[in-house]
C-alpha positions as CSV (number, residue, x, y, z in Angstrom):
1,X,23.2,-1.3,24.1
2,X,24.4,-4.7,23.3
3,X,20.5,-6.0,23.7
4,X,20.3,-3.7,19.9
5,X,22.2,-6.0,17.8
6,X,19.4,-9.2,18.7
7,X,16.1,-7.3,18.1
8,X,17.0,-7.7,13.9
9,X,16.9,-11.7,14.9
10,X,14.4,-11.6,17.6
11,X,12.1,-9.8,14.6
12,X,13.1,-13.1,12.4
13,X,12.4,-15.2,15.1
14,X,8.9,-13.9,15.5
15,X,7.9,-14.1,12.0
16,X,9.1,-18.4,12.3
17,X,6.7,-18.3,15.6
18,X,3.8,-16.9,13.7
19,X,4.5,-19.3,10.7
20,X,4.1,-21.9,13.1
21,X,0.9,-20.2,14.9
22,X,-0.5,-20.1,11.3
23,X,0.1,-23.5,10.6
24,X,-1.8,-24.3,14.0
25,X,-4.8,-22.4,13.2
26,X,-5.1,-24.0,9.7
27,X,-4.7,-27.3,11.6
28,X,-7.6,-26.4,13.5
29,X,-9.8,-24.8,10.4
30,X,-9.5,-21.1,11.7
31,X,-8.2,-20.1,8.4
32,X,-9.1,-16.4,8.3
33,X,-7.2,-16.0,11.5
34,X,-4.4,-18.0,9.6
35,X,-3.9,-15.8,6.4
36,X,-3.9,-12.7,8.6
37,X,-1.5,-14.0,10.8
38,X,0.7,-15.1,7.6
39,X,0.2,-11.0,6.8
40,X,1.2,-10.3,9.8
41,X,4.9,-12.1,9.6
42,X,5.2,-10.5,6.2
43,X,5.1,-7.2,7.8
44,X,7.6,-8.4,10.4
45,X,9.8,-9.9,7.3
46,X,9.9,-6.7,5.6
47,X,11.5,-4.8,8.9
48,X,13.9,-7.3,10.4
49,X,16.2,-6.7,7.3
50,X,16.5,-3.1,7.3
51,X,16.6,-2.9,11.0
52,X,19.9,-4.7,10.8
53,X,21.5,-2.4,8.0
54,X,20.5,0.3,10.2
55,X,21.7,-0.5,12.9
56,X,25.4,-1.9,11.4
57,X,25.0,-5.5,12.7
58,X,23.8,-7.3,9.0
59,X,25.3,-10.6,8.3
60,X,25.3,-14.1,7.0
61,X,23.7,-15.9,9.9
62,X,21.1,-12.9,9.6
63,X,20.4,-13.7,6.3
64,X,20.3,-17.7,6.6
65,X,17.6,-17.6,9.3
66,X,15.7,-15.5,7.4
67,X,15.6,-17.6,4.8
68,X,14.3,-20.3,6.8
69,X,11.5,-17.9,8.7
70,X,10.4,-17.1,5.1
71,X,10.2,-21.2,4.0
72,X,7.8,-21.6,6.9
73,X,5.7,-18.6,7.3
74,X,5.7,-18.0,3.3
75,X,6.3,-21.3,1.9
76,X,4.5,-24.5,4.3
77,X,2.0,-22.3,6.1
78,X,0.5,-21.3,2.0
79,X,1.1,-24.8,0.6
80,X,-1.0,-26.2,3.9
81,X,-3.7,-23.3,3.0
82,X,-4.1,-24.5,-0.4
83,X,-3.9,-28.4,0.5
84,X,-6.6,-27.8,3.0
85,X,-9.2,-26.0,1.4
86,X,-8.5,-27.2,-2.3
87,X,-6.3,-30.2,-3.1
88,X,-6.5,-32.8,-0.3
89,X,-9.6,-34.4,-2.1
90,X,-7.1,-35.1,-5.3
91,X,-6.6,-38.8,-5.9
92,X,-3.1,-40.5,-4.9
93,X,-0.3,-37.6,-4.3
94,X,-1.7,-35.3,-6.6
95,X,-3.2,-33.4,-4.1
96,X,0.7,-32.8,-2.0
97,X,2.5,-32.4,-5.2
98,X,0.2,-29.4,-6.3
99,X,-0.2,-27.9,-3.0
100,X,3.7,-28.0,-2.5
101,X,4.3,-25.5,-5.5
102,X,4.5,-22.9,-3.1
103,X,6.8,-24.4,-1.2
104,X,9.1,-26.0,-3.4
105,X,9.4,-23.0,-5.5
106,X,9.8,-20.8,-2.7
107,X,12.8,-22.9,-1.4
108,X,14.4,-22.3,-4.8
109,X,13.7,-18.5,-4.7
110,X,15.2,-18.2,-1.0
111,X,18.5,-20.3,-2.4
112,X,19.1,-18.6,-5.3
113,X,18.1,-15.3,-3.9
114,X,20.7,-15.8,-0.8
115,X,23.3,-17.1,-3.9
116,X,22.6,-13.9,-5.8
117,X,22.0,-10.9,-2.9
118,X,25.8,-9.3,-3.2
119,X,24.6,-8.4,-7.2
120,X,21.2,-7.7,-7.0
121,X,19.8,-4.1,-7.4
122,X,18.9,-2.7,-4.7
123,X,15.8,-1.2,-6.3
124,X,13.8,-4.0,-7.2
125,X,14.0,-8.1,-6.9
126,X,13.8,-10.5,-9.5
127,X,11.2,-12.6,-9.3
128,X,8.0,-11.7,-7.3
129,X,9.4,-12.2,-2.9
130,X,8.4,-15.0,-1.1
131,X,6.2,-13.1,1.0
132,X,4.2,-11.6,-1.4
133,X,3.4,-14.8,-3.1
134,X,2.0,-16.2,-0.1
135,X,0.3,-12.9,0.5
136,X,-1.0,-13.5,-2.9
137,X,-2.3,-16.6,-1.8
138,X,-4.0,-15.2,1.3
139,X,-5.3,-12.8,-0.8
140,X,-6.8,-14.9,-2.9
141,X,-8.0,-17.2,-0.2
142,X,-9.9,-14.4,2.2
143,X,-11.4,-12.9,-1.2
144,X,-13.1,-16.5,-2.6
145,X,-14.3,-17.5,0.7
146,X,-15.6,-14.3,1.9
147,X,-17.4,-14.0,-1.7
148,X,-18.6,-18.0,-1.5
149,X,-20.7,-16.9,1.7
150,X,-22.9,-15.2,-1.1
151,X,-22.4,-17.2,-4.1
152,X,-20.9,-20.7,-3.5
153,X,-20.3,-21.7,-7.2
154,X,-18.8,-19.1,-7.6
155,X,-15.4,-20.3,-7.9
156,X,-14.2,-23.0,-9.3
157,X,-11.2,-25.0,-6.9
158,X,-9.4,-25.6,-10.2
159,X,-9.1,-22.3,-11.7
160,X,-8.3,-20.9,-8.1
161,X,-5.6,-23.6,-8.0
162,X,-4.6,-22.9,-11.3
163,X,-3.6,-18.9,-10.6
164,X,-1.7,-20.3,-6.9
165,X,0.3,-22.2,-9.6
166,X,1.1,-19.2,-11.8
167,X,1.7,-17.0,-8.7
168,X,4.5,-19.8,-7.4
169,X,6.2,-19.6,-10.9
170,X,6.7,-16.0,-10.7
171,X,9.2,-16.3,-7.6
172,X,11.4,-17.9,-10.3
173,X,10.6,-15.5,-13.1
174,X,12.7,-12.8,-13.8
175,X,10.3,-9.7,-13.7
176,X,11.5,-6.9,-11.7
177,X,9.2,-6.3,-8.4
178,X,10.0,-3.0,-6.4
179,X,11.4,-3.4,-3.1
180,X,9.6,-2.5,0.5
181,X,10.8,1.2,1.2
182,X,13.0,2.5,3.2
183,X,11.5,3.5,6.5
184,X,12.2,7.4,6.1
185,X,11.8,10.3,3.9
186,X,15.0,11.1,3.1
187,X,15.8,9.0,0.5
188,X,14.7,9.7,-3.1
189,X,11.4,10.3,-4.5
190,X,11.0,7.0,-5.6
191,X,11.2,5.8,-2.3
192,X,8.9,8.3,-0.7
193,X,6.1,7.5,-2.9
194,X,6.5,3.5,-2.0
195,X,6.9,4.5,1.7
196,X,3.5,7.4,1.1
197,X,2.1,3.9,-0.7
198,X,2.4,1.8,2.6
199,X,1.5,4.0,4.7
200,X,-2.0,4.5,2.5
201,X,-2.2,0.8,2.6
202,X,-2.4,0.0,6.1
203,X,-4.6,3.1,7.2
204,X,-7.2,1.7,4.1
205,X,-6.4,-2.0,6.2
206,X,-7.5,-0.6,9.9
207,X,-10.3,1.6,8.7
208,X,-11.8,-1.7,6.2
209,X,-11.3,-3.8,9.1
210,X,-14.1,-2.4,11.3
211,X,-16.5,-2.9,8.3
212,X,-15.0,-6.5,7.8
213,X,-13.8,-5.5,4.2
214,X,-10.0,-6.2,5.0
215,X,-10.1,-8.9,2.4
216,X,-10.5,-6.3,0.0
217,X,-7.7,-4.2,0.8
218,X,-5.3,-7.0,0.6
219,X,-6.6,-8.1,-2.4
220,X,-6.2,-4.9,-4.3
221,X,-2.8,-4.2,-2.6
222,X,-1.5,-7.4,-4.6
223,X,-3.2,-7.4,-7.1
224,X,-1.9,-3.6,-7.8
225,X,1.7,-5.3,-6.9
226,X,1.4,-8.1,-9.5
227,X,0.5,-6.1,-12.1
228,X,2.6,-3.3,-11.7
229,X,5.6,-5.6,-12.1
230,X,4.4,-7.3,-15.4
231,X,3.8,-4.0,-16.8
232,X,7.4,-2.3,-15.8
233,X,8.4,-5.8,-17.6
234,X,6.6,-5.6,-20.4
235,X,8.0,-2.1,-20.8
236,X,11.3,-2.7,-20.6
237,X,10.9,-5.6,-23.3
238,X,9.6,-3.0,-25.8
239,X,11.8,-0.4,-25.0
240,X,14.6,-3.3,-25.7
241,X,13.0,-3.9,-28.9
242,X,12.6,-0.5,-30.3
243,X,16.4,0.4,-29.3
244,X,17.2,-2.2,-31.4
């Protein structure tokens, strides 16, 4: 069907819609709704991609407006997150130029990702992905808020805005981060234990959900993802070392 080869696009053109949505809710204050809706477009992010290697029709104008879902959804709706709950009171432009890390950063990422796809592995990225830094953020958002309905000192905006800033830098780092799995079992091992991984992740997401725990769930998923690439990193460094 010639309809096929624009559902890969239609996919992308979602996840920009529900940037946009997300941006509109944290306009309006509805912020939980807004870092589930960002988690939403990153699901959407990780299929449009491998829809369109599946189905043959991959391509450059694929790949460009991809990028740009991603710097909305990933990059502005995050850096409006963190602006809004935890810089805006900064004096002068201090306030825009921290919040914009995300965004900034993420805009490099997307360029020198797009500049750098035809060698990458096809295993893992370099540098932790766009959307799971703004995930990252979400995550870190839904867990401090949730936990300051009980304790509101808690957390310190500072040290919160602090990690955000050492999240952003990782986009540009160069540790290795596995990649979303294929959506089948009949690929390698390696694969099917990412793919068993996701789909363990989002029956823990719908069964927390009714006992509005959610914020956990994501939490731990990127945490878990954060630290697993730092340590695969870290390993690698040694093993470097005692080849030497």
């Amino acid at each position: 069907m010639i309809i096929q080869k624009y559902i890969p696009s239609l996919i992308t053109l979602l996840n920009l819609f529900l940037g946009f949505i997300s941006v509109i809710k944290i306009y309006k204050g509805d912020y939980t709704l807004a870092c589930y809706i960002v988690i939403l477009a990153g699901v959407l992010d990780s299929i449009d991609g491998k829809l369109a290697r599946k189905i043959g029709i991959s391509n450059d104008f694929g790949k460009e407006i991809d990028s740009l879902a991603d710097l909305v959804s990933f990059g502005l709706a995050p850096a409006l997150l963190v602006y809004t709950l935890y810089t805006q009171q900064l004096p002068s432009l201090f306030g825009e130029i921290i919040a914009s890390t995300p965004l900034l950063i993420g805009a490099i990422r997307l360029a020198r990702f797009n500049i750098d796809s035809a060698h990458l592995n096809n295993t893992f990225f370099i540098g932790l992905p766009i959307p799971i830094n703004a995930i990252s953020i979400i995550s870190i958002v839904l867990f401090t808020e949730n936990i300051k309905l009980e304790c509101p000192n808690c957390f310190q905006s500072g040290y919160i805005v602090g990690i955000i800033i050492l999240l952003s830098f990782l986009m540009i780092s160069r540790i290795p981060y596995p990649k979303f799995p294929l959506l089948n079992f009949k690929q390698s091992k390696q694969n099917n234990y990412r793919l068993l991984g996701v789909i363990l992740f989002i029956i823990m997401l719908l069964i927390s959900s009714f006992f509005g725990l959610s914020y956990l769930v994501v939490t731990a998923f990127t945490f878990y993802y954060l630290l697993l690439g730092i340590v695969m990193h870290l390993v690698s460094l040694l093993n470097i070392k005692t080849s030497n």
